[in-house]
N, C-alpha and C positions, 0 to 999 in steps of 0.2 A: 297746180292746185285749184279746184273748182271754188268759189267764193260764190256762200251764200247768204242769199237777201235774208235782212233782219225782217222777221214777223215777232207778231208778237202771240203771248202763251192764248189770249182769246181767240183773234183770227185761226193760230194751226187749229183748234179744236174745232172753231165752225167750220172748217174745209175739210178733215178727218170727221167728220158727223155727215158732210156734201158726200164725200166720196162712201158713205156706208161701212165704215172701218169703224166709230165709235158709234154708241148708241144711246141715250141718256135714260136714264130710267130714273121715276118717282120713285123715291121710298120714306117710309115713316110710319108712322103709328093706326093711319088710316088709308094707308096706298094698297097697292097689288104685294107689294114687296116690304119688308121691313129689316133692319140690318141688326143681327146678336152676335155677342162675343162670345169667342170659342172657347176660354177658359177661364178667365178670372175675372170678377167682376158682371156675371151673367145679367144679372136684374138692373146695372144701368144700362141707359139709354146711349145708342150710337147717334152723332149729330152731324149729319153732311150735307151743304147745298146741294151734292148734287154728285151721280154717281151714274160712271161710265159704264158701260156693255163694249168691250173689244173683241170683236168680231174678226178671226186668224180663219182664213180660208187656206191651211197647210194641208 
């Protein structure tokens, strides 16, 4: 059984962001991008630090 090294959930994302696998993107009320909900609830506001782009080269 291959045993693997503890990382932690920061470092995997900065090295999946190194290797061009994730990609962060701005969003919010005055970015390029802004996040809406798809059914209920349209007129509040979505709140997220911070929001991946996963990039699948299948």
């Amino acid at each position: 059984m291959i045993e693997l090294k503890k990382i932690s959930s920061e470092d995997l994302l900065q090295e999946l962001i190194y290797r061009k696998v994730l990609e962060p993107i701005d969003v919010g009320i005055y970015k390029e991008f802004e996040l809406k909900r798809k059914y209920k609830n349209r007129d509040k506001p979505i709140n997220f630090d911070g929001v991946m782009l996963l990039h699948n080269d299948n």
